[in-house]
C-alpha positions in Angstrom: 7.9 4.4 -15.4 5.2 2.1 -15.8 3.9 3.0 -12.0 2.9 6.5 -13.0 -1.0 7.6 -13.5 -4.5 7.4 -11.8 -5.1 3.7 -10.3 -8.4 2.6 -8.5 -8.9 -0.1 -6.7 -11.0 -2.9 -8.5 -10.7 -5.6 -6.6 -9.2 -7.5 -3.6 -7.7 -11.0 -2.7 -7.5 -12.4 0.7 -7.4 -8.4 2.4 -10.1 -8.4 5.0 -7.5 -11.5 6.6 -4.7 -9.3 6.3 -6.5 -7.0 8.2 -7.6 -9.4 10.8 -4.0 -10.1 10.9 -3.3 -6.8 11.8 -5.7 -6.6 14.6 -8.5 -4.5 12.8 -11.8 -5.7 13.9 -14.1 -6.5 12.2 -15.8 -3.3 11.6 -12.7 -1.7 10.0 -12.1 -4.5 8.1 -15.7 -4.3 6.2 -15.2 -0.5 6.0 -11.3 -1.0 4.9 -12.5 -3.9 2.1 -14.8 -1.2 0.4 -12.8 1.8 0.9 -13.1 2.9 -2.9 -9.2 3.9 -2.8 -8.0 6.0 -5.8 -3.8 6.5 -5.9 -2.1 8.8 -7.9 1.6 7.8 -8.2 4.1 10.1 -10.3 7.6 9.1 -10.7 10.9 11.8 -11.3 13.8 9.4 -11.4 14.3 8.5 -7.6 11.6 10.7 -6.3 8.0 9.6 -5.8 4.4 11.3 -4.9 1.6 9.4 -4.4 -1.5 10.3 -3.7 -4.0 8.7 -2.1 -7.8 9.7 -1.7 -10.6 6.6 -0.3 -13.9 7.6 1.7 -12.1 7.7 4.6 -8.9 10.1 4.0 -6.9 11.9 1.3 -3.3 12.2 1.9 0.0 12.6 -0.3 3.1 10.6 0.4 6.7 11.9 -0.8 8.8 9.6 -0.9 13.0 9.3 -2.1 13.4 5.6 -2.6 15.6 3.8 -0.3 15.3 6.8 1.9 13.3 5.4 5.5 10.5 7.6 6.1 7.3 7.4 8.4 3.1 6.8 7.6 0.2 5.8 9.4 -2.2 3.4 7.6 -5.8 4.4 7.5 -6.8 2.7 10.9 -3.9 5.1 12.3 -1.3 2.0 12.4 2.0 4.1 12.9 4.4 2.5 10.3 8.7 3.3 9.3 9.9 2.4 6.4 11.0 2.6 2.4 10.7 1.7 -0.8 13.1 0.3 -3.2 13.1 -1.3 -6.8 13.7 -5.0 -7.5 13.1 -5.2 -11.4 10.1 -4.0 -12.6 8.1 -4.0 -8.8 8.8 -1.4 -5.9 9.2 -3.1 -2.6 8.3 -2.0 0.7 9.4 -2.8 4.1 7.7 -1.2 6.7 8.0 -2.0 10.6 5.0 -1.4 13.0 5.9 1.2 15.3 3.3 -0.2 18.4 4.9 -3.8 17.7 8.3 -4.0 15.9 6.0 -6.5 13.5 7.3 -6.0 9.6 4.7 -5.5 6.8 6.6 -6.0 3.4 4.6 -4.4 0.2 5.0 -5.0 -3.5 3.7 -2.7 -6.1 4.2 -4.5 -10.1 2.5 -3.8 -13.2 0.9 -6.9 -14.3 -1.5 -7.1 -17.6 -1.9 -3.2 -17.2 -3.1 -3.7 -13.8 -0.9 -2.2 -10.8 -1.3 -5.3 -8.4 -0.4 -4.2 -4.9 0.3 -7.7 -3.0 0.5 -7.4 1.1 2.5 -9.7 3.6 2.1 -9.7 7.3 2.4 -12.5 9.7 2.5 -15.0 7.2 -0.7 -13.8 5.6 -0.3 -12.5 1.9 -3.2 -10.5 0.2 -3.6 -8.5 -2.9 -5.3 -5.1 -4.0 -5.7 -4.9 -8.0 -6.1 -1.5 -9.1 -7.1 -0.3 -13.0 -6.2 3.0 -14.8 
């Protein structure tokens, strides 16, 4: 799939207010908009691994999709949730554990860019990441 191989982040749209959103202040936020983050996504028919390394954390993610499973955001927001395929973009739907409040996620491939696009509360932001 198109999703698989080495993506950093290059640029963002709108994310230090989906962070405010979220109740980061505004320390986090600054760190959180410069965070350098590097993912590593490989793809085995249903079955994802992603890997993600910033300068604040490195973790890996497994994921089956359409299978609910748990992860905490960098900030340590406890999140349940899963990922499934509509077309060419995986969705996301998450729910905050602290708050019940739903963060929806989209991952596409657009103009050989992955474009990671965030809503929350009615506020939509965007992460572009290069090979």
């Amino acid at each position: 799939m198109a999703f698989n191989g080495t993506w950093k982040v290059d640029r963002n749209e709108n994310y230090e207010k989906l962070m405010e959103a979220m109740g980061l202040n505004v320390m986090k936020r600054k760190l959180g908009a410069h965070d350098n983050l590097k993912i590593v996504i490989q793809q085995d028919g249903n079955k994802f691994t992603v890997k993600e390394s910033s300068n604040f954390r490195s973790l890996e993610i497994e994921f089956t999709l359409g299978v609910n499973f748990d992860y905490s955001l960098a900030d340590g927001t406890e999140l349940n949730g899963s990922w499934n395929t509509e077309g060419n973009k995986l969705v996301g739907k998450f729910t905050r554990k602290d708050n019940g409040k739903e963060l929806m996620a989209f991952r596409e491939i657009i103009n050989d860019e992955l474009v990671q696009t965030y809503t929350y509360e009615g506020v939509e932001a965007k992460r572009i990441f290069k090979r």
